[in-house]
C-alpha positions as CSV (number, residue, x, y, z in Angstrom):
1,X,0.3,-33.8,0.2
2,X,-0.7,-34.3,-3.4
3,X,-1.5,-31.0,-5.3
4,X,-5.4,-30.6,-4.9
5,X,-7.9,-28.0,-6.3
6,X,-11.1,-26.2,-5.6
7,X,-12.8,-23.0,-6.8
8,X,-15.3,-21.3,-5.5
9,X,-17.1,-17.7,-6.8
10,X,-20.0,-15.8,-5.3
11,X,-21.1,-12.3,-5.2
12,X,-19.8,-9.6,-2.9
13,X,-22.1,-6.4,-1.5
14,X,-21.3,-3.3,0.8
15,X,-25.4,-4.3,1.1
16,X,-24.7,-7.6,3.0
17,X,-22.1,-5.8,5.5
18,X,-24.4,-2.9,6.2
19,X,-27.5,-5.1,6.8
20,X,-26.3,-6.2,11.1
21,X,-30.2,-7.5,11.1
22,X,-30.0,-9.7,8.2
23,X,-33.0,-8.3,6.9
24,X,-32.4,-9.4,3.2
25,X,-30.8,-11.9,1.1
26,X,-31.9,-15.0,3.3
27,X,-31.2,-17.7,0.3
28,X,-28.0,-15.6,-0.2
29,X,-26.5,-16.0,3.5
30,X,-28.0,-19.8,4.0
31,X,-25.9,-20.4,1.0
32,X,-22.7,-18.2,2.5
33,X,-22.8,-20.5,5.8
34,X,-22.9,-24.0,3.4
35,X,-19.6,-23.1,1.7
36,X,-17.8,-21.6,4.9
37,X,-18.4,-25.1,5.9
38,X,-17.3,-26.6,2.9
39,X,-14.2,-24.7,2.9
40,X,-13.6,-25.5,6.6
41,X,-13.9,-28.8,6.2
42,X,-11.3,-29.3,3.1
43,X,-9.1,-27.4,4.7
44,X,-7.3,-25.5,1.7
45,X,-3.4,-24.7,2.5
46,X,-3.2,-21.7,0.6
47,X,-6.2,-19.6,-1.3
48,X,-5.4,-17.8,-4.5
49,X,-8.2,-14.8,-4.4
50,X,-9.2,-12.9,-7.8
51,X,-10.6,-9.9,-6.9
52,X,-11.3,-6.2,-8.1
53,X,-11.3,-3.0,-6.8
54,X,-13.5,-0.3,-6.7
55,X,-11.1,3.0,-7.5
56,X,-9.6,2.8,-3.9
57,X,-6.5,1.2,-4.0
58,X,-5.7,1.3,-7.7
59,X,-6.3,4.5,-8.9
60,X,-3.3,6.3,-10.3
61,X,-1.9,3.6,-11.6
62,X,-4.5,0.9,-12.9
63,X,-2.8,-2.3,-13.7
64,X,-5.2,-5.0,-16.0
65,X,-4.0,-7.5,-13.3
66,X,-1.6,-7.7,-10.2
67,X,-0.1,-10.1,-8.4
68,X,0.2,-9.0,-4.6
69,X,3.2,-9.5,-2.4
70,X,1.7,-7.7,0.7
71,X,-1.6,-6.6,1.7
72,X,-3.8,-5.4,4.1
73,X,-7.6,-4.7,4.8
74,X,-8.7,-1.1,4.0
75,X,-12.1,-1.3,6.5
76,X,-13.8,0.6,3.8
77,X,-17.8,-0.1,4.1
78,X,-17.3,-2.0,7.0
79,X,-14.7,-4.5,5.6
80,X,-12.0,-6.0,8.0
81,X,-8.8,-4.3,8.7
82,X,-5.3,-5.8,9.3
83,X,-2.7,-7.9,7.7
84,X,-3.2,-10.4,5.0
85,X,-1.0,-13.7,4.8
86,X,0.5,-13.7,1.9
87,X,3.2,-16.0,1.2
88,X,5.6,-13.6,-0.4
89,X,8.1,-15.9,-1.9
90,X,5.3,-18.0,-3.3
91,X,3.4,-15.0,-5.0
92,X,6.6,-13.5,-6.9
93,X,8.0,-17.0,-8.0
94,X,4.0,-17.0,-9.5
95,X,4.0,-13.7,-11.0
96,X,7.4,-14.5,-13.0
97,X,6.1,-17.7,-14.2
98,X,3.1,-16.0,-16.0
99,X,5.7,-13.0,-17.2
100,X,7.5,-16.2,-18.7
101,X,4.4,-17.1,-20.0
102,X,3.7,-13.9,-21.5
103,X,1.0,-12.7,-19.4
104,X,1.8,-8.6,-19.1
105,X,1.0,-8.1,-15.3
106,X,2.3,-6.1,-12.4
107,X,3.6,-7.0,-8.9
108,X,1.9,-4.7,-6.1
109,X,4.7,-4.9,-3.3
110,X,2.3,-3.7,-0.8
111,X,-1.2,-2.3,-0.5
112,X,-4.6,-1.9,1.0
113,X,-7.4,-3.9,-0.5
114,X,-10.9,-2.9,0.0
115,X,-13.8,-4.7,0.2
116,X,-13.4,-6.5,-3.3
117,X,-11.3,-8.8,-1.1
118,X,-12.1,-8.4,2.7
119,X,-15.8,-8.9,2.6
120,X,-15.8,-12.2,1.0
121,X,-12.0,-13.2,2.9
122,X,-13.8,-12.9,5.8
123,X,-17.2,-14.1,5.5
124,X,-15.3,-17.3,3.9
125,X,-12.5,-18.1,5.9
126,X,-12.6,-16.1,9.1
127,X,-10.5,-14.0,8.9
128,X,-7.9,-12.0,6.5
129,X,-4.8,-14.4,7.8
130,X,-6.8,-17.5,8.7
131,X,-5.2,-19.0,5.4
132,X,-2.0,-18.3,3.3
133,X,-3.5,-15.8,0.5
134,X,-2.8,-14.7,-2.7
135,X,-4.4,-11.9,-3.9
136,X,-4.5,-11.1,-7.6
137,X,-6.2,-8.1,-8.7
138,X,-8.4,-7.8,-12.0
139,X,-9.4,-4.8,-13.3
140,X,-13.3,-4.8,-13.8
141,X,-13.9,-1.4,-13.2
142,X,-12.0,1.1,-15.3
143,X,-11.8,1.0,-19.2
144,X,-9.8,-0.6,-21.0
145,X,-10.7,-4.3,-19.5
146,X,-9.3,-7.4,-20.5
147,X,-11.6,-9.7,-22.3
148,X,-12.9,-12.8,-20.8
149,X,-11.2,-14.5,-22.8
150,X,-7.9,-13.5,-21.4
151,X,-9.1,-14.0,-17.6
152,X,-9.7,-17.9,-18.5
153,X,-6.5,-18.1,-20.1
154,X,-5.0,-16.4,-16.8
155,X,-6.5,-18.7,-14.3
156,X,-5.6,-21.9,-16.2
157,X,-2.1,-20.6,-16.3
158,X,-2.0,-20.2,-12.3
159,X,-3.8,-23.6,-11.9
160,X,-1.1,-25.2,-14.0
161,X,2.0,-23.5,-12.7
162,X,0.6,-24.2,-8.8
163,X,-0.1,-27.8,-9.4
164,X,3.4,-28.4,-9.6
165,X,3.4,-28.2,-5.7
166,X,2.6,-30.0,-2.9
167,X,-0.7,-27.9,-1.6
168,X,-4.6,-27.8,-1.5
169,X,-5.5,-24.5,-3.3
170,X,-8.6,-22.6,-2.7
171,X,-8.7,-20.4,-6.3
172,X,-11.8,-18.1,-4.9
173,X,-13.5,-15.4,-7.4
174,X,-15.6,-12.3,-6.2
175,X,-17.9,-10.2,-7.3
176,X,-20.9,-9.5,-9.7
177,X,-23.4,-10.9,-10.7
178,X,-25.5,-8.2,-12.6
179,X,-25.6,-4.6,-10.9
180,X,-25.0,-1.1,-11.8
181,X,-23.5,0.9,-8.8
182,X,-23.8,4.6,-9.3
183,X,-20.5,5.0,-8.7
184,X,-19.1,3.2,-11.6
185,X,-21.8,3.5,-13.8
186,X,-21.9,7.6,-13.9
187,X,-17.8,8.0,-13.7
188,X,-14.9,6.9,-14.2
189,X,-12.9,9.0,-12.0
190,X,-12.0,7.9,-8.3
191,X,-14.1,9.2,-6.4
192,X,-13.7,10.5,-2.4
193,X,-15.6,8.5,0.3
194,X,-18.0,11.5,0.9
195,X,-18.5,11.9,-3.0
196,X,-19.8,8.2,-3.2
197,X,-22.5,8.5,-0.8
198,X,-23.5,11.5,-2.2
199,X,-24.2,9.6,-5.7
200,X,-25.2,6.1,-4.4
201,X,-27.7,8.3,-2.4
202,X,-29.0,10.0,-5.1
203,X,-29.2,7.3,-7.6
204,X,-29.3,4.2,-5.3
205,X,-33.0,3.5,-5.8
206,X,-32.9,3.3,-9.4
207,X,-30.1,0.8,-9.5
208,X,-32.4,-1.5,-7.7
209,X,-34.2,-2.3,-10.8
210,X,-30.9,-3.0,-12.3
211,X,-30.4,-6.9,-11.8
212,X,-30.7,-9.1,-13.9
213,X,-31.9,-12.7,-12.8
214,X,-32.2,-14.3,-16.1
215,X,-28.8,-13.3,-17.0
216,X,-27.2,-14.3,-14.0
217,X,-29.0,-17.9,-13.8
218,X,-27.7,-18.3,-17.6
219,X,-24.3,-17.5,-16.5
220,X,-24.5,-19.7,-13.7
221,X,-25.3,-23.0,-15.8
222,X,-22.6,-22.2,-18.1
223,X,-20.0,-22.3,-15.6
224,X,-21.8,-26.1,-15.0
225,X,-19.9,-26.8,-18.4
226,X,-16.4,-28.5,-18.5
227,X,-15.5,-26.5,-21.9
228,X,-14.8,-23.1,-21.4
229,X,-15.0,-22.1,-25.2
230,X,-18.7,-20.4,-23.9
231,X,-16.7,-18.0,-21.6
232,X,-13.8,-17.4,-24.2
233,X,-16.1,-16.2,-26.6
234,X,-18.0,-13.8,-24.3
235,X,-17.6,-9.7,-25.4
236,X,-18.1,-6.7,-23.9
237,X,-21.9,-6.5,-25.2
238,X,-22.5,-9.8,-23.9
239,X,-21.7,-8.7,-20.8
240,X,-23.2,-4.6,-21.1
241,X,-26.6,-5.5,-20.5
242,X,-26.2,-6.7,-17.0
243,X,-24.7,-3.6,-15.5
244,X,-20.9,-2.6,-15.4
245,X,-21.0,-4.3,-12.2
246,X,-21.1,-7.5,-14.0
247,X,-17.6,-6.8,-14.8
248,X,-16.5,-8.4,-12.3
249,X,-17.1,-12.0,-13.7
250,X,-13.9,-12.2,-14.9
251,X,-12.8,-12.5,-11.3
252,X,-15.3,-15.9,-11.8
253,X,-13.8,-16.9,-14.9
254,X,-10.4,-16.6,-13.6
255,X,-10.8,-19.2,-10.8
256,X,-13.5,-21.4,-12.6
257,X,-10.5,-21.8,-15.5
258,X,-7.9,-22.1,-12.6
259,X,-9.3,-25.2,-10.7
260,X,-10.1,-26.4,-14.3
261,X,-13.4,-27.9,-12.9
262,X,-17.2,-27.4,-13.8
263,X,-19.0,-25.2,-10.9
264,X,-22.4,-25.9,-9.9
265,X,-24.8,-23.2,-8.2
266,X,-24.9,-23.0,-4.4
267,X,-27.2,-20.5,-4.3
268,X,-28.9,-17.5,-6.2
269,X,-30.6,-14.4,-5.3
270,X,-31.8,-10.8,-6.6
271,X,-31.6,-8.6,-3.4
272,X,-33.0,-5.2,-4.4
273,X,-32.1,-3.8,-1.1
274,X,-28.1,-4.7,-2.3
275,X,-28.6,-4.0,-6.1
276,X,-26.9,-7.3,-6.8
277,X,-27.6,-10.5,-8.1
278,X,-25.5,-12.5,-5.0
279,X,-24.5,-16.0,-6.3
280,X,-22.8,-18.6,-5.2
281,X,-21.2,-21.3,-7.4
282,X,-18.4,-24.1,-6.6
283,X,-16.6,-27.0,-7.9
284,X,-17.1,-29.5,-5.3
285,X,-20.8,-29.4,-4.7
286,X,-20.7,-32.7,-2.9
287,X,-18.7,-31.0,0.3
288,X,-21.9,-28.6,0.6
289,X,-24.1,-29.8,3.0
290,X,-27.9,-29.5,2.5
291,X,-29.2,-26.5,4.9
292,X,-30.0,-26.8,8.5
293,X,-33.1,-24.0,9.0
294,X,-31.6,-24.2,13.0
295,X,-28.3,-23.0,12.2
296,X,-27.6,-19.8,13.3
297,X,-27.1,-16.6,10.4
298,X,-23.8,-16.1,8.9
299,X,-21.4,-13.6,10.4
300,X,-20.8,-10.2,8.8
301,X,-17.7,-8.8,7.4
């Protein structure tokens, strides 16, 4: 097997995981089920995952990135529980390549990812194990973040070093696109379970009018582009006036620089009802299928 690549990115939501009737976000899930296929059908052999965290499992020690040698599901807002499988071996020889490379990251030995990771491991692949994983964690939500310009520099590192072997990666980003969740946007403490639904509560409504679609369908055509210099050259107030939700694009920019490949948009939608932009955007656009209106609605996470 010759080394192979893909990347996909799309949006995450506690939202989408609460909503059993599949009320909301119908362009959203038809989108979901197209590149579940997609994935299904290239088969990858092992999934590099960008992902954040939402001041559950980092949050006395805050790392600007991670690479994980063990992990698990958290089952916070109704994310999966249970192992990941992460090839061990794999992830440390990858995390001292990029120390060799001078990238200043950590190694997590072991810990429980929330739904940064789960919601989207599962809704894409199945499962938390269905694929060898590895998870590498971005800060996007507590200051001091690394530029953007750093994440694309990151993921083109991992895509090099893992093209050197024998596999079909999967280099999967998640989160954003604009939001502004109460709970990042009014502290930046970590926060108990009970304390976040008292503030989401309390401030959820208003965070509805929060997205931003124009900025999120300019973002998406960029990442159409085979030069990253646009994405290099974003800042911090390029990014402020979509929410510090939006912070979470660098999880995009990691695996869009990682598969080295332009991404084209799957789908795109504003759902109030999840304060999120939820897109969808990958590299191979000629695996998606067009959508069958017959098909049944995605699973939840």
């Amino acid at each position: 097997m010759a080394y192979e690549s893909m990347s996909l990115c799309l949006s995450h939501s506690p939202g989408l995981a609460r909503d059993r009737e599949e009320n909301y976000g119908h362009e959203f899930r038809a989108g979901l089920r197209r590149v579940r296929d997609a994935v299904a059908a290239w088969k990858p052999s092992l999934v590099v995952f960008f992902g954040s965290d939402h001041r559950r499992a980092f949050r006395d020690v805050l790392p600007s990135v991670s690479v994980v040698l063990s992990a698990e599901g958290l089952g916070d807002l109704n994310s999966p529980t249970g192992p990941y499988d992460v090839p061990a071996e794999v992830a440390a020889d990858l995390a001292a390549r990029l120390i060799a490379e001078d990238f200043d990251i950590a190694i997590t030995r072991h810990i429980a990812l929330d739904h940064g990771f789960g919601q989207t491991t599962a809704d894409v692949l199945g499962a938390l194990d269905a694929v060898p994983l590895i998870p590498v964690f971005i800060n996007c939500a507590t200051p001091p973040l690394i530029r953007p310009a750093r994440a694309i520099a990151l993921g083109a590192a991992i895509g090099r070093i893992l093209s050197e072997r024998d596999e079909r990666v999967l280099y999967i980003g998640s989160g954003g696109l604009s939001h502004n969740p109460p709970t990042l946007a009014l502290t930046d403490k970590g926060l108990s379970e009970e304390e976040r639904r008292a503030i989401s509560q309390q401030y959820r409504e208003a965070a509805k009018d929060d997205i931003r679609p124009e900025w999120d369908e300019a973002f998406l055509r960029n990442l159409g582009r085979a030069d990253t210099t646009w994405a290099e050259e974003l800042t911090h107030d390029d990014l402020a006036p979509a929410g510090v939700g939006v912070h979470e694009i660098r999880t995009w920019l990691a695996a869009y620089a990682a598969a080295g490949k332009p991404m084209t948009k799957v789908a795109y939608e504003p759902v109030r009802e999840w304060i999120t932009g939820m897109g969808i955007a990958i590299s191979h656009p000629e695996l998606v299928s067009a959508e069958n209106p017959s098909s049944p609605q995605g699973s939840q996470s």
